[in-house]
Gaussian input, Z-matrix of N, CA and C with variables (Angstrom, degrees):
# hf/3-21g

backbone

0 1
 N
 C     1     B1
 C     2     B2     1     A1
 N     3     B3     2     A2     1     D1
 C     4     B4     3     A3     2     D2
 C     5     B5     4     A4     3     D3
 N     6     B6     5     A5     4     D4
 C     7     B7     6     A6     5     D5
 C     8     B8     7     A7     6     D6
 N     9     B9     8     A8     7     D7
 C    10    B10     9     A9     8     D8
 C    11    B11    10    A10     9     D9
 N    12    B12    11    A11    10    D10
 C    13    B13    12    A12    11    D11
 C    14    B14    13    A13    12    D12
 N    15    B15    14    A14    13    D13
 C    16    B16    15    A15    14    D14
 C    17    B17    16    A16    15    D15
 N    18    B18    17    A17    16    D16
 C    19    B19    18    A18    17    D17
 C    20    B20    19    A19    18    D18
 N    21    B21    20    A20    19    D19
 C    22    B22    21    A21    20    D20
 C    23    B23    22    A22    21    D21
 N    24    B24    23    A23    22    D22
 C    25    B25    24    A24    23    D23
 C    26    B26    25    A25    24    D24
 N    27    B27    26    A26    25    D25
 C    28    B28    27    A27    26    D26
 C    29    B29    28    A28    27    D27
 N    30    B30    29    A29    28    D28
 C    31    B31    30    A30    29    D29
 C    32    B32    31    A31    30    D30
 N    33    B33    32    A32    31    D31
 C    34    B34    33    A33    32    D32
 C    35    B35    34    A34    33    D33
 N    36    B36    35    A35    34    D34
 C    37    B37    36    A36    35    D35
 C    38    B38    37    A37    36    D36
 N    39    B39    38    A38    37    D37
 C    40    B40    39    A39    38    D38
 C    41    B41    40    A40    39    D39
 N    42    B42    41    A41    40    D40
 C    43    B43    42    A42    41    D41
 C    44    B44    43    A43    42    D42
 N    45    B45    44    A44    43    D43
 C    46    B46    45    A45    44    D44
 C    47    B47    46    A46    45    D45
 N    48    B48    47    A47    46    D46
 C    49    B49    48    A48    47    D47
 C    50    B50    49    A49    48    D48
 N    51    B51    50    A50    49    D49
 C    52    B52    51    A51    50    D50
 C    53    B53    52    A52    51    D51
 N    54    B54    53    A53    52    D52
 C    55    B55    54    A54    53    D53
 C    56    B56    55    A55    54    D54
 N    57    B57    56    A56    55    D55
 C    58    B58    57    A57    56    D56
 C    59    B59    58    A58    57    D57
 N    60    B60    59    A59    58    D58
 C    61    B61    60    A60    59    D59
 C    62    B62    61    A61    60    D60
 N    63    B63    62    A62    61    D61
 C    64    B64    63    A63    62    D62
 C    65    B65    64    A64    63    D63
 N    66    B66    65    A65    64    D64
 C    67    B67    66    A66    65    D65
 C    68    B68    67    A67    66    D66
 N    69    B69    68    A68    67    D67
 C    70    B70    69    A69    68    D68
 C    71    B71    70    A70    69    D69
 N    72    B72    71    A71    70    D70
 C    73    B73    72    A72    71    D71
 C    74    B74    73    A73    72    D72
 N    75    B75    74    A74    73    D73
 C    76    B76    75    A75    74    D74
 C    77    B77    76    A76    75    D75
 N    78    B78    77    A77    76    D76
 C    79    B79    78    A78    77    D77
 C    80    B80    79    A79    78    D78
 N    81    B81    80    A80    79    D79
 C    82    B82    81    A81    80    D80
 C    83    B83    82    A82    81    D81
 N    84    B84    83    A83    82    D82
 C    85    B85    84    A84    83    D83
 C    86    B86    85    A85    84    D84
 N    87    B87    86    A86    85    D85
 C    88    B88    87    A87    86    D86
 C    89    B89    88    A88    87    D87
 N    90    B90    89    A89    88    D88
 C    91    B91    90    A90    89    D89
 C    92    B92    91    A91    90    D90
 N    93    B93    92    A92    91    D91
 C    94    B94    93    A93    92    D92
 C    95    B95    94    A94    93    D93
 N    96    B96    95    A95    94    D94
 C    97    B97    96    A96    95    D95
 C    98    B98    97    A97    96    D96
 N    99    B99    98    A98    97    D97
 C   100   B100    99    A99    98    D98
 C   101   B101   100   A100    99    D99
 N   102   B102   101   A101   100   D100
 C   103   B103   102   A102   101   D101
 C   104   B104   103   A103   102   D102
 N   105   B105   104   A104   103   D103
 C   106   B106   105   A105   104   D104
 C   107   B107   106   A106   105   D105
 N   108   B108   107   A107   106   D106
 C   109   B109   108   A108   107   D107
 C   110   B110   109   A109   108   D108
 N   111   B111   110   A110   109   D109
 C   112   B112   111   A111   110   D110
 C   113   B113   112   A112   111   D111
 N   114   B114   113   A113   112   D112
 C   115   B115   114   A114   113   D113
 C   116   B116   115   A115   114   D114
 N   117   B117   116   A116   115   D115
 C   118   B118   117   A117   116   D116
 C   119   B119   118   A118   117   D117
 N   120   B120   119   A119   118   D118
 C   121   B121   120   A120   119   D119
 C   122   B122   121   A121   120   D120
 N   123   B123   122   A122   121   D121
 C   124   B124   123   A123   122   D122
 C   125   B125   124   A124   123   D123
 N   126   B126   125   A125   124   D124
 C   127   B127   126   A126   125   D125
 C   128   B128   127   A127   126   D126
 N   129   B129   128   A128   127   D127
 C   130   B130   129   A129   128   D128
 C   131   B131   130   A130   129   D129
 N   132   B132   131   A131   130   D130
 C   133   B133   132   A132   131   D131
 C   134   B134   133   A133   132   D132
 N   135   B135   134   A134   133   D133
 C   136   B136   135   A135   134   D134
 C   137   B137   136   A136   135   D135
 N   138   B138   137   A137   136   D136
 C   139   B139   138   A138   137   D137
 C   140   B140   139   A139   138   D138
 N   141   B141   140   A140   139   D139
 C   142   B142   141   A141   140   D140
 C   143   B143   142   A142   141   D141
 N   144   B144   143   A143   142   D142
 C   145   B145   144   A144   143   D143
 C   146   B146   145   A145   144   D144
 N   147   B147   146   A146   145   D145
 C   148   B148   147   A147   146   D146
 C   149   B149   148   A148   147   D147
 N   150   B150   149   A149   148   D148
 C   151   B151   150   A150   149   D149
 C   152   B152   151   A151   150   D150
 N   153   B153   152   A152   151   D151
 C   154   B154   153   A153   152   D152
 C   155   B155   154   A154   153   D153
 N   156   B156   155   A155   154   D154
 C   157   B157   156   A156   155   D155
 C   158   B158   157   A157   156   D156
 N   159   B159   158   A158   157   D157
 C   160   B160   159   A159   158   D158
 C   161   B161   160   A160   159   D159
 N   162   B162   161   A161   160   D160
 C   163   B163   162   A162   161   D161
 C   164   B164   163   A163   162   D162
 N   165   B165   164   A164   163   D163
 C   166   B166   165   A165   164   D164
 C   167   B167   166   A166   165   D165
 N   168   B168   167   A167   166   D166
 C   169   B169   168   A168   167   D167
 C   170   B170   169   A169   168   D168
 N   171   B171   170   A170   169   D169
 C   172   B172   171   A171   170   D170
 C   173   B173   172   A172   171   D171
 N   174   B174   173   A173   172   D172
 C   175   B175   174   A174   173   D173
 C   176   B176   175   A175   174   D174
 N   177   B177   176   A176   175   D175
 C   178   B178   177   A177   176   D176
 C   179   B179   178   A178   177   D177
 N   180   B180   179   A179   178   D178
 C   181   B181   180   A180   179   D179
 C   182   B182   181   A181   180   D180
 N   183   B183   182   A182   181   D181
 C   184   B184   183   A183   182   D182
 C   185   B185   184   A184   183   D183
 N   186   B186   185   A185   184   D184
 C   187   B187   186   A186   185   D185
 C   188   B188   187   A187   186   D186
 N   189   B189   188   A188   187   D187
 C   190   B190   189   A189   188   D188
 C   191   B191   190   A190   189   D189
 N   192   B192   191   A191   190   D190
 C   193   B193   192   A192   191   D191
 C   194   B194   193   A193   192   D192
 N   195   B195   194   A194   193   D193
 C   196   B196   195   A195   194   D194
 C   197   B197   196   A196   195   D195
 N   198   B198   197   A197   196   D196
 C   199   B199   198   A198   197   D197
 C   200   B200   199   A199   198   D198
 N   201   B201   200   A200   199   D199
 C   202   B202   201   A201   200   D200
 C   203   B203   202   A202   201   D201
 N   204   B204   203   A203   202   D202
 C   205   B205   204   A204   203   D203
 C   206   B206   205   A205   204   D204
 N   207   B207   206   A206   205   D205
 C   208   B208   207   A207   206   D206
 C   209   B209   208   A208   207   D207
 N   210   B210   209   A209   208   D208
 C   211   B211   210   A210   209   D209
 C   212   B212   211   A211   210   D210
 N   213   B213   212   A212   211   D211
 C   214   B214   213   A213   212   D212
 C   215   B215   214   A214   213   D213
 N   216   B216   215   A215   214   D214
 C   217   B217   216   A216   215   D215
 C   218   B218   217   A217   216   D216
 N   219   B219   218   A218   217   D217
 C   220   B220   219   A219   218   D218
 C   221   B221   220   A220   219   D219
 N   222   B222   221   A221   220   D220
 C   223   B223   222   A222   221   D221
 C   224   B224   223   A223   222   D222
 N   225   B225   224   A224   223   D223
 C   226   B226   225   A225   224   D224
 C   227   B227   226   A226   225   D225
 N   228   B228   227   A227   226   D226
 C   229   B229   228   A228   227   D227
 C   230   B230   229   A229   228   D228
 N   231   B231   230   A230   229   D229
 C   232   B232   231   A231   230   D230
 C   233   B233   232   A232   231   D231
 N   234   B234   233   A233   232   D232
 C   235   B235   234   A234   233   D233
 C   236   B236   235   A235   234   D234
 N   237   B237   236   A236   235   D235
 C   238   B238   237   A237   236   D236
 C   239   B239   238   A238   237   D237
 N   240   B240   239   A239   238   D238
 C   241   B241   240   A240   239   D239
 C   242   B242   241   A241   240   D240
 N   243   B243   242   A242   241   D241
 C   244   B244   243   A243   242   D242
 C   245   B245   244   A244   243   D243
 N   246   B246   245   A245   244   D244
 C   247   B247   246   A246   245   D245
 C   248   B248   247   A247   246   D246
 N   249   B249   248   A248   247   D247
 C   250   B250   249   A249   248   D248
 C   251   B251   250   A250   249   D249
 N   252   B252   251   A251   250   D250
 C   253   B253   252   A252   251   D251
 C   254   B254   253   A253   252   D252
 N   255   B255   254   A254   253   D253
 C   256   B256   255   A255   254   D254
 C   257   B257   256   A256   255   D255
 N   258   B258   257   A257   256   D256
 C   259   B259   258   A258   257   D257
 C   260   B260   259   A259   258   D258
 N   261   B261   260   A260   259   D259
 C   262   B262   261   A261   260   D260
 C   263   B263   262   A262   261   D261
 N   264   B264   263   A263   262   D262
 C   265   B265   264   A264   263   D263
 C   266   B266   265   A265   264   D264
 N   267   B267   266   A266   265   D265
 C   268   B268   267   A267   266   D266
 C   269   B269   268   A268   267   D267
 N   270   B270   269   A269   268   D268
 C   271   B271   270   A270   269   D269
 C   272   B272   271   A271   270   D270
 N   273   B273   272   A272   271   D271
 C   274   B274   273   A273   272   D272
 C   275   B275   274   A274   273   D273
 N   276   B276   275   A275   274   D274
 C   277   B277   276   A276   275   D275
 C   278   B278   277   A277   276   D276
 N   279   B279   278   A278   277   D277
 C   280   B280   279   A279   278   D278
 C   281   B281   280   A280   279   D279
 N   282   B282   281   A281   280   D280
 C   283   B283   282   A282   281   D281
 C   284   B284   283   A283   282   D282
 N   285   B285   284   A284   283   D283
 C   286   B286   285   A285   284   D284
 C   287   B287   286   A286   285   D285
 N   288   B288   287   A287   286   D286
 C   289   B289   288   A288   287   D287
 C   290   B290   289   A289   288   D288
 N   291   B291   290   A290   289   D289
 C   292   B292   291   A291   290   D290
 C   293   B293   292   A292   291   D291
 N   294   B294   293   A293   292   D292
 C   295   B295   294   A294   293   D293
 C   296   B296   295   A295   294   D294
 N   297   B297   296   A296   295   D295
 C   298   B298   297   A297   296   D296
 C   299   B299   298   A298   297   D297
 N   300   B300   299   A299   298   D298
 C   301   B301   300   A300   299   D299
 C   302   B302   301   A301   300   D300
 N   303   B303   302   A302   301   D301
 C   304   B304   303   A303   302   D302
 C   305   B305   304   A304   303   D303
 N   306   B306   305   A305   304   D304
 C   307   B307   306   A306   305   D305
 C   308   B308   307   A307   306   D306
 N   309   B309   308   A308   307   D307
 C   310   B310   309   A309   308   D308
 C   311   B311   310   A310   309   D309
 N   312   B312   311   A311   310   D310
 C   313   B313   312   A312   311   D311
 C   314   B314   313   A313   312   D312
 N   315   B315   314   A314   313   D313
 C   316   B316   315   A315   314   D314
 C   317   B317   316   A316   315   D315
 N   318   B318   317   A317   316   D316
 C   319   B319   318   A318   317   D317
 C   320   B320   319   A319   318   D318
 N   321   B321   320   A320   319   D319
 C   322   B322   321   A321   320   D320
 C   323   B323   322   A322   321   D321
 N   324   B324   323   A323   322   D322
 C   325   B325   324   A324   323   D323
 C   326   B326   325   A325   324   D324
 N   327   B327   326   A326   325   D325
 C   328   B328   327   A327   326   D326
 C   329   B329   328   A328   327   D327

   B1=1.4508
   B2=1.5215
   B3=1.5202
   B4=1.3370
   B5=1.7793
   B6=1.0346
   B7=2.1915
   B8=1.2841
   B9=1.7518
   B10=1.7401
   B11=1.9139
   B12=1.5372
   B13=1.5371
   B14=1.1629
   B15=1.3414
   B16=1.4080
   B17=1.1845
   B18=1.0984
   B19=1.6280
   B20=1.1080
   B21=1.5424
   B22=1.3143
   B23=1.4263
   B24=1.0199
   B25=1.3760
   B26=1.7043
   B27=1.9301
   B28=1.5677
   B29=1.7168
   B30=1.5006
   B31=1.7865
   B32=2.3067
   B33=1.0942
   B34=1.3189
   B35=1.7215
   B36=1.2017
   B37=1.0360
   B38=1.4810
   B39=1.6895
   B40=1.4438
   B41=1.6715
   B42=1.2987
   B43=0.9878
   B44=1.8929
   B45=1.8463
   B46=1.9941
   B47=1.6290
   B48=1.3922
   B49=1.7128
   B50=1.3351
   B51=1.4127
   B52=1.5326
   B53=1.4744
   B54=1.2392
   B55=1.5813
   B56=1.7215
   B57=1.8016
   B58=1.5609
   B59=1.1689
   B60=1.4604
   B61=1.3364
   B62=1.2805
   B63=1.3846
   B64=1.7047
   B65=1.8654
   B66=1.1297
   B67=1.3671
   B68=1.3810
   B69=1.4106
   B70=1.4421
   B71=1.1942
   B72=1.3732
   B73=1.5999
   B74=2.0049
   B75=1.2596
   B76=1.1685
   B77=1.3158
   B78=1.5848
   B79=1.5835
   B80=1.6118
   B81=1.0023
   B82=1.6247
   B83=2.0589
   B84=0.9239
   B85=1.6486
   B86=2.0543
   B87=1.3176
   B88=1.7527
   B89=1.6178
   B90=1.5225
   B91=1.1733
   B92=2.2522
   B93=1.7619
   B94=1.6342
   B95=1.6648
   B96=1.4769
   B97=1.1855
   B98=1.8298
   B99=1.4602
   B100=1.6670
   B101=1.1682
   B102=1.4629
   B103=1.4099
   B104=1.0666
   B105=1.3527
   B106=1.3969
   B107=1.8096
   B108=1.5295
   B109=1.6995
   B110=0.9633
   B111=1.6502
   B112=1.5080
   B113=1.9091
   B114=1.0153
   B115=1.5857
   B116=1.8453
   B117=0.8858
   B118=1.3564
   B119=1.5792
   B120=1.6363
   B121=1.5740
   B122=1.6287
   B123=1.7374
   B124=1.6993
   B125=1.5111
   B126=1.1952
   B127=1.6866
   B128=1.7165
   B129=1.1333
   B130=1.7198
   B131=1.4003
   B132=1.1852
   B133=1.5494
   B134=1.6149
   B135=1.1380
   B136=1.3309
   B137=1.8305
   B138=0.8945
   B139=1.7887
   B140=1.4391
   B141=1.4974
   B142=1.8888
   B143=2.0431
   B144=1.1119
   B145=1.7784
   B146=1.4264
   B147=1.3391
   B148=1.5367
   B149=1.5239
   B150=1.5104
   B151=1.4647
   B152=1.2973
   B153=1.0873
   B154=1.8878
   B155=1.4798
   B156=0.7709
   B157=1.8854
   B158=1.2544
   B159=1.5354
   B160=1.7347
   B161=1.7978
   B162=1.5301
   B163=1.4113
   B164=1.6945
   B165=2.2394
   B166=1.1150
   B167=1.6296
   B168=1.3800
   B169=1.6251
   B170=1.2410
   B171=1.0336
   B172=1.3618
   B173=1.6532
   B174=1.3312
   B175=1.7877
   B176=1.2535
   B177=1.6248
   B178=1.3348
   B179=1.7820
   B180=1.4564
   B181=1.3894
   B182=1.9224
   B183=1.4735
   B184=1.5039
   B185=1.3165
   B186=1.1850
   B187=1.5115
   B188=1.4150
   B189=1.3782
   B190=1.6162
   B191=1.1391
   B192=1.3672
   B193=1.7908
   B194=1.7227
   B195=1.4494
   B196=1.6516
   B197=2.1376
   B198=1.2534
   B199=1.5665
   B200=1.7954
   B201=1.3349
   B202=1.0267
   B203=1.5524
   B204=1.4631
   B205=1.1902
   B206=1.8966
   B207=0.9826
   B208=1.6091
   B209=1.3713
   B210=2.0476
   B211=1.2129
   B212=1.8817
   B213=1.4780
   B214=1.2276
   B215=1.2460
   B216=1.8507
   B217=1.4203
   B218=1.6149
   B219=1.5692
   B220=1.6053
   B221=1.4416
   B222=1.3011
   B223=1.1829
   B224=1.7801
   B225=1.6818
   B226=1.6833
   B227=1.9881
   B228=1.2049
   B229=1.4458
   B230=1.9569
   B231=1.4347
   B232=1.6548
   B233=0.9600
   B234=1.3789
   B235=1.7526
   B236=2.2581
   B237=1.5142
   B238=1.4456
   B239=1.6411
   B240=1.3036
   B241=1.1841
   B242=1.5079
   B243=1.3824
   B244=1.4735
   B245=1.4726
   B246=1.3801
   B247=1.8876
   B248=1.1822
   B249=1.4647
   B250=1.9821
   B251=1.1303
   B252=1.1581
   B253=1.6390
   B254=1.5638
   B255=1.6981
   B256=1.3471
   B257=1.5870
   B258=1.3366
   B259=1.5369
   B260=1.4475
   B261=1.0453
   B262=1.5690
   B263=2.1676
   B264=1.3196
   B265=1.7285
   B266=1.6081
   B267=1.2955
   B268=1.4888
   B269=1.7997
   B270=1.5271
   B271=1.5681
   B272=1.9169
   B273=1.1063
   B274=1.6545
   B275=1.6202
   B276=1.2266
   B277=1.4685
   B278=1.2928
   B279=1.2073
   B280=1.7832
   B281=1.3797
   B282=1.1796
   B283=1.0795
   B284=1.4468
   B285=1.3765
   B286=1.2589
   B287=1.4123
   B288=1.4373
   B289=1.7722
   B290=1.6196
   B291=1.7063
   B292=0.7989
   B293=2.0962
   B294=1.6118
   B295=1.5964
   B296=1.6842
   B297=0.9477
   B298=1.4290
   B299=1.4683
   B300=1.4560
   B301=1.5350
   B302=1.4693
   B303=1.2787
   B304=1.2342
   B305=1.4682
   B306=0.8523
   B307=1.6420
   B308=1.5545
   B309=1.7678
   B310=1.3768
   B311=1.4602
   B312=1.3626
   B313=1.1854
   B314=1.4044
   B315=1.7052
   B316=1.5508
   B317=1.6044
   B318=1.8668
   B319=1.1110
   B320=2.0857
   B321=1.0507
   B322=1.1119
   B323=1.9038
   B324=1.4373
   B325=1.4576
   B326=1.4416
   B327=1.4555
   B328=1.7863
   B329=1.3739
   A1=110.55
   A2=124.70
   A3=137.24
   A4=101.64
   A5=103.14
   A6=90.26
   A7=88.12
   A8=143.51
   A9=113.23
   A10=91.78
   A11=125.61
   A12=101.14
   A13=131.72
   A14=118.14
   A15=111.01
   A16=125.02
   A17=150.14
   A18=145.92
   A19=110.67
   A20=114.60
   A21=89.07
   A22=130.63
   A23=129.68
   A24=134.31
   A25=117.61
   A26=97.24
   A27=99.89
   A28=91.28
   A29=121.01
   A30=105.28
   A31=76.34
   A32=123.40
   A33=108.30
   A34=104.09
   A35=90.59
   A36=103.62
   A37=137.00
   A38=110.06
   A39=127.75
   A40=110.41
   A41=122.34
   A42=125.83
   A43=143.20
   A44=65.82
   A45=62.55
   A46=88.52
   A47=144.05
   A48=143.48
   A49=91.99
   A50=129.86
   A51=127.26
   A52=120.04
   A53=107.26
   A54=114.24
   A55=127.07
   A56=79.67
   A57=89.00
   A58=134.66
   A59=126.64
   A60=148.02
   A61=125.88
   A62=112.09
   A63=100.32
   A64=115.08
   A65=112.35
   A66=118.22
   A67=142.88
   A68=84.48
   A69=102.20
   A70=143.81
   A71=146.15
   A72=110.96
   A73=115.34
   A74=100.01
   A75=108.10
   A76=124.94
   A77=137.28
   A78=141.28
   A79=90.50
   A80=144.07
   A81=152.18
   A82=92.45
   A83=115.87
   A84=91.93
   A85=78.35
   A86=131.28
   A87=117.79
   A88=97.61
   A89=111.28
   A90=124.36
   A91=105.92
   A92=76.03
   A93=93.77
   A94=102.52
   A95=113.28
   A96=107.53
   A97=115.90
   A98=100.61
   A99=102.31
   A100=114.52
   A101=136.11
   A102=126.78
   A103=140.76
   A104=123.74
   A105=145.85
   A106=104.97
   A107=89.29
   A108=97.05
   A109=118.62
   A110=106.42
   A111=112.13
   A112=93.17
   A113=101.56
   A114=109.84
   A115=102.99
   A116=119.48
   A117=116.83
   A118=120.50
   A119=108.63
   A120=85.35
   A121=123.89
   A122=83.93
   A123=107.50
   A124=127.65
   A125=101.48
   A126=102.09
   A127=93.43
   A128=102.40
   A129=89.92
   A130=105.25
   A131=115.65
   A132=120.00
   A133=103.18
   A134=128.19
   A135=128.15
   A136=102.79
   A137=97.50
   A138=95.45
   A139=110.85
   A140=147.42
   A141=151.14
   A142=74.64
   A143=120.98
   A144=114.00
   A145=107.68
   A146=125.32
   A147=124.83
   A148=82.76
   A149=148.09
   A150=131.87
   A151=114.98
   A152=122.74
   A153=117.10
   A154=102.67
   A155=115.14
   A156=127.33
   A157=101.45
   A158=100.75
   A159=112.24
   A160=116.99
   A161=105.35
   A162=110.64
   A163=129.63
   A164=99.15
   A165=119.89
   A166=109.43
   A167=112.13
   A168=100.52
   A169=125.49
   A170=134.29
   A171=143.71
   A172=113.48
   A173=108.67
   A174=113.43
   A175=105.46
   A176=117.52
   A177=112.54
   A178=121.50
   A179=109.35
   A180=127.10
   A181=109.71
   A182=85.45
   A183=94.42
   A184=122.92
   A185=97.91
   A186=125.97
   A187=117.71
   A188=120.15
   A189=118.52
   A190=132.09
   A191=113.29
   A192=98.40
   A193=125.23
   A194=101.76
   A195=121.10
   A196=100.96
   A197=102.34
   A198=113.82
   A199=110.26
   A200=116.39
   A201=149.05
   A202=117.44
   A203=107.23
   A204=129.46
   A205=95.81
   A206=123.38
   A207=115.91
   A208=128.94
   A209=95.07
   A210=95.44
   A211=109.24
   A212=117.36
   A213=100.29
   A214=128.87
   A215=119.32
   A216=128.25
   A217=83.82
   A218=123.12
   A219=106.81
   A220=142.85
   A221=98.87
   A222=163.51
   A223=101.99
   A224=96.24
   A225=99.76
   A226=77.32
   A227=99.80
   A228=113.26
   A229=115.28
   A230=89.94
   A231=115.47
   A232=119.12
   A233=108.12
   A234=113.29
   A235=98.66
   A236=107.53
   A237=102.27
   A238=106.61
   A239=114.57
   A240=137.63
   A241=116.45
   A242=95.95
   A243=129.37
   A244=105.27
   A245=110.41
   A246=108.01
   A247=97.77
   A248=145.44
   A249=118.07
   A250=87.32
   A251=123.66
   A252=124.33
   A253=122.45
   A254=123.83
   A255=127.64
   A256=110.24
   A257=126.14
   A258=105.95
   A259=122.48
   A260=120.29
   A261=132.06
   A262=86.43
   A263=117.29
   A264=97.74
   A265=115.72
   A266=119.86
   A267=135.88
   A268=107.83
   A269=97.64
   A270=108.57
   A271=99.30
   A272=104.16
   A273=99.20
   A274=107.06
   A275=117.70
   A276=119.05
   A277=116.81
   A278=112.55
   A279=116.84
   A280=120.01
   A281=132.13
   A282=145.68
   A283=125.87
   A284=135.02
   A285=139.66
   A286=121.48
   A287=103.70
   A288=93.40
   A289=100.84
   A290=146.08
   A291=171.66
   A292=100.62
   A293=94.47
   A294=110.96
   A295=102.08
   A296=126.33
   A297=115.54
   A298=120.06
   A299=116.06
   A300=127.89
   A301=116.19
   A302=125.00
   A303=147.86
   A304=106.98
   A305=126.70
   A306=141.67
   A307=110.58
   A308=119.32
   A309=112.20
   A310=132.48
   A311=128.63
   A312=133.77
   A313=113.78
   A314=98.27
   A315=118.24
   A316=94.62
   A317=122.68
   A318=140.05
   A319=93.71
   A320=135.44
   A321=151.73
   A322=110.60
   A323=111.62
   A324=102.77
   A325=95.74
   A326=112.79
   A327=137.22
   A328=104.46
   D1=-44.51
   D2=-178.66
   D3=-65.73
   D4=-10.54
   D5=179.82
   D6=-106.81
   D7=-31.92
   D8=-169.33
   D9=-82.37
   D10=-30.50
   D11=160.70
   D12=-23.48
   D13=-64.80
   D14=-174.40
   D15=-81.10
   D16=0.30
   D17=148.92
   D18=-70.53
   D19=-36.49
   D20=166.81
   D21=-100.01
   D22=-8.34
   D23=148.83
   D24=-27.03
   D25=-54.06
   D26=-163.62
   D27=-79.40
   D28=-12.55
   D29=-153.89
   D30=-90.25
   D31=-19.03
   D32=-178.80
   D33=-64.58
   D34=-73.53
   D35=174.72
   D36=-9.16
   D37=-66.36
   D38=162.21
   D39=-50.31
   D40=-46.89
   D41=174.55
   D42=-68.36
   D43=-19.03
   D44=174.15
   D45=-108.17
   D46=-19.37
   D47=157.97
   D48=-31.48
   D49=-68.55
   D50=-176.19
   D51=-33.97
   D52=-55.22
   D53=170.68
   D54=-18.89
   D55=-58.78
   D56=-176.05
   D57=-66.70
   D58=-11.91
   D59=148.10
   D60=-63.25
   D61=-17.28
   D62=-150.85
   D63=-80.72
   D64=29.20
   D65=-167.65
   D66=78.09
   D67=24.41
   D68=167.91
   D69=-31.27
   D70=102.94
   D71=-164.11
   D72=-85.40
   D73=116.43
   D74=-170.45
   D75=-63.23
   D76=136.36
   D77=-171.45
   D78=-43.86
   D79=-70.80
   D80=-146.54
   D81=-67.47
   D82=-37.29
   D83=-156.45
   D84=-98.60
   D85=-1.48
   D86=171.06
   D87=-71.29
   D88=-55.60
   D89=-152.00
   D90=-50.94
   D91=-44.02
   D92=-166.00
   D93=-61.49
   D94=-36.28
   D95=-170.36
   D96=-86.34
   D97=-16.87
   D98=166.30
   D99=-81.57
   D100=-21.36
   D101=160.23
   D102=-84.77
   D103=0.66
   D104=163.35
   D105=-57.41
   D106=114.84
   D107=168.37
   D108=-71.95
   D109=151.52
   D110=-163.50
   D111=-119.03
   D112=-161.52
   D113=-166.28
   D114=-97.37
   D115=134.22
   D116=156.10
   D117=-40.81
   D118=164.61
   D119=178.25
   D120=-99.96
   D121=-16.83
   D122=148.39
   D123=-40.72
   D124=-31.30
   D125=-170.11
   D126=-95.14
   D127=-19.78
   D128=-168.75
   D129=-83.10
   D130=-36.29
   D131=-177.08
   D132=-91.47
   D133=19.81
   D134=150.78
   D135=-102.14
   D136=-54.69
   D137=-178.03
   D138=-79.38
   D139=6.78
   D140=146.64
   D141=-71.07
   D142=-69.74
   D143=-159.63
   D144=-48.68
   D145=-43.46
   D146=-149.13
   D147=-92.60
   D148=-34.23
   D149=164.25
   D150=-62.29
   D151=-10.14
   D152=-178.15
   D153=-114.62
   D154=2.94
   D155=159.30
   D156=-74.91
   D157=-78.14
   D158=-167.26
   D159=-52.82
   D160=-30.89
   D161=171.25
   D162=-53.57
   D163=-43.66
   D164=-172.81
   D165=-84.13
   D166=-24.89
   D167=154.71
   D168=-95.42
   D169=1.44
   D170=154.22
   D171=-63.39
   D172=-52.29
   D173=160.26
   D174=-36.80
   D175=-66.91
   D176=-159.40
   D177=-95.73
   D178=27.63
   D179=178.07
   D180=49.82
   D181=60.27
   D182=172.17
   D183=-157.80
   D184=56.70
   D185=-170.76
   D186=-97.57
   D187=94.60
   D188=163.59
   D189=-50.04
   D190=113.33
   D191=177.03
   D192=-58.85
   D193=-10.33
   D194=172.42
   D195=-68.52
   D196=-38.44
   D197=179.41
   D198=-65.26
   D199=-46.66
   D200=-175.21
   D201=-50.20
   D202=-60.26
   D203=-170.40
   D204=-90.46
   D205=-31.25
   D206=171.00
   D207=-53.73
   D208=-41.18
   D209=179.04
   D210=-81.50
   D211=-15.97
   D212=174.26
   D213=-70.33
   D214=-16.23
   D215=-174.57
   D216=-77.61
   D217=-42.64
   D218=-179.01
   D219=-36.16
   D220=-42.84
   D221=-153.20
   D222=-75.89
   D223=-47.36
   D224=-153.42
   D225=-97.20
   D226=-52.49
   D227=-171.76
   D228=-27.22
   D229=-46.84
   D230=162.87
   D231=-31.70
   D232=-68.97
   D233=-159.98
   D234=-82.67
   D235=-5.29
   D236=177.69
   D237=-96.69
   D238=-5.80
   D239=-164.27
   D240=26.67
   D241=75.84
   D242=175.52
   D243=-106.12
   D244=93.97
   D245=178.85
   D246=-88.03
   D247=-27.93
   D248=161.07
   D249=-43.99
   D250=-100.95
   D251=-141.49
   D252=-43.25
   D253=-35.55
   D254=158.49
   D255=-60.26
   D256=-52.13
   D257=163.73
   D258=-38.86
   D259=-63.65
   D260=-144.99
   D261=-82.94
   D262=-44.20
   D263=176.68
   D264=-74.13
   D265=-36.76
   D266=166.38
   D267=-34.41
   D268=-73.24
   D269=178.92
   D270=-42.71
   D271=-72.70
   D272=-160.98
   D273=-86.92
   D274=32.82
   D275=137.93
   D276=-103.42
   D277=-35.38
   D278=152.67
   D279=-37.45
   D280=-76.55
   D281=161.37
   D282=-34.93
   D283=-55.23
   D284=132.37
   D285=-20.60
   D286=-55.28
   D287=-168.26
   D288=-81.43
   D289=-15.24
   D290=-114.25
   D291=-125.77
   D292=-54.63
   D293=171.98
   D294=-75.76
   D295=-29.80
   D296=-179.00
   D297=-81.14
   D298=-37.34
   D299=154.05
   D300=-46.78
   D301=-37.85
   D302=172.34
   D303=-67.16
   D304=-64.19
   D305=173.01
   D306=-27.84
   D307=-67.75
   D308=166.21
   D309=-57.25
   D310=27.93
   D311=173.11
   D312=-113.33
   D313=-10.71
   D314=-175.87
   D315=-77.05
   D316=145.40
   D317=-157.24
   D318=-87.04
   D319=129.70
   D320=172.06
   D321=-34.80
   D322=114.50
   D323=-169.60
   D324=-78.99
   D325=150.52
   D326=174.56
   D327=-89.94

C-alpha cells in the first residue's frame, strides 16, 4: 500500500504545482491596474482640441515650434496621467497654434 502512495502523492502533487503557474491573473496586478489614475475628461477634450489645432495649422504651414513642443509635453503628461499638466500644455498649444493661424492675416513685413 505504502509504494502505490507515493506516485501518487508525487503525480498529485506535480499537478496541482502546475496550477500555480498557469496564468492566473493575480490579486496584485487587478488591484494595480484599478488604481491607476486615469485622465480627467477635461484634459482629454483639451488635448483631442490641442491635436486638431496643431493639425489645422500644420495644413496651412503655420505651425509654431512653441505649438509643437506643448503638445508633446501634452502628450508625455498623458501617458503619466497628469490632467494639470495635460491641461495647462494642451491649453497653450492651443493657443500657440491658434496665434500662428492668426499670424497669416498679418500684412507682409518690407
Amino acid at each position: 500500500m505504502y509504494n502505490k502512495f507515493i506516485p501518487l502523492a508525487i503525480l498529485c502533487s506535480l499537478l496541482l504545482g502546475g496550477c500555480q503557474g498557469s496564468g492566473a491573473v493575480k490579486p496584485e496586478a487587478v488591484t494595480s491596474e484599478a488604481a491607476k489614475p486615469a485622465l480627467s475628461e477635461e484634459a482629454r477634450q483639451a488635448l483631442a482640441k490641442a491635436e486638431a489645432d496643431i493639425k489645422e495649422a500644420r495644413t496651412k504651414k503655420a505651425l509654431w515650434t512653441t505649438a509643437e513642443n506643448s503638445l508633446k509635453k501634452a502628450k508625455e503628461a498623458a501617458t503619466k496621467a497628469d490632467s494639470a499638466a495635460v491641461l495647462k500644455h494642451a491649453k497653450a498649444a492651443s493657443e500657440q497654434a491658434r496665434l500662428g493661424l492668426a499670424q497669416l492675416s498679418y500684412p507682409p513685413a518690407k
